[in-house]
C-alpha positions in Angstrom: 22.2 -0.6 -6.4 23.1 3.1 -6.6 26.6 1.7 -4.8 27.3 -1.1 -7.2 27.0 1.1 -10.2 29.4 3.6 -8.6 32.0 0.7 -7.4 32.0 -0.3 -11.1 32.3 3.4 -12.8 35.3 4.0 -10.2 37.4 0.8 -10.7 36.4 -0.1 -14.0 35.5 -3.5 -13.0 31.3 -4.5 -13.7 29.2 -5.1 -11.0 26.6 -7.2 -11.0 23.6 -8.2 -8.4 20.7 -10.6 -8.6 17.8 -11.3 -6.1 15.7 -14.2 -6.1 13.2 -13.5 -4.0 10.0 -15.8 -4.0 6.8 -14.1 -3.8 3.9 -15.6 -1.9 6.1 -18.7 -0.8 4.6 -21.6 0.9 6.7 -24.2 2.8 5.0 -26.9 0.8 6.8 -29.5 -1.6 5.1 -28.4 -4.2 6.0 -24.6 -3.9 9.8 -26.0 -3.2 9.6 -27.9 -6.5 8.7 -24.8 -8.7 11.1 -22.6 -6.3 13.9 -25.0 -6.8 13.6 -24.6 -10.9 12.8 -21.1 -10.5 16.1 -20.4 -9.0 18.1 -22.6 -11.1 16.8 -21.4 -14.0 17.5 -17.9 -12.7 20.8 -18.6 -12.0 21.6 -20.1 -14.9 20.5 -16.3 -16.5 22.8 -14.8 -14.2 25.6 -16.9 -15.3 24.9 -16.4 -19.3 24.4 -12.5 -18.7 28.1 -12.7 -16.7 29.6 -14.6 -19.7 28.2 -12.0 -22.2 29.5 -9.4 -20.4 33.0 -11.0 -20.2 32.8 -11.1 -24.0 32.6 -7.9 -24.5 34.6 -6.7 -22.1 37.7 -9.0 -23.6 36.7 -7.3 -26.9 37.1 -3.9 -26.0 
């Protein structure tokens, strides 16, 4: 993380990283059905924290 922060402080351009790492995963459907939200709904998170930041970077 300590690298992405720096990339973004030296060029000026944000940085951002996300993990979605499951935590006691099972190969099961039922596990892949609440993974498979999960992840979207992570994602979709992601996406909305990008667009936010895109706003105020336009504004400054």
């Amino acid at each position: 993380m300590n690298g992405l922060m720096q990339a973004g402080l030296e060029t000026g351009v944000p940085v951002l990283s996300v993990s979605l790492t499951p935590h006691q995963y099972q190969d099961t459907e039922h596990h892949n059905a609440i993974y498979r939200k999960h992840f979207v709904d992570k994602g979709m998170e992601a996406a909305e924290a990008v667009l936010k930041l895109k706003r105020v970077v336009i504004a400054a």
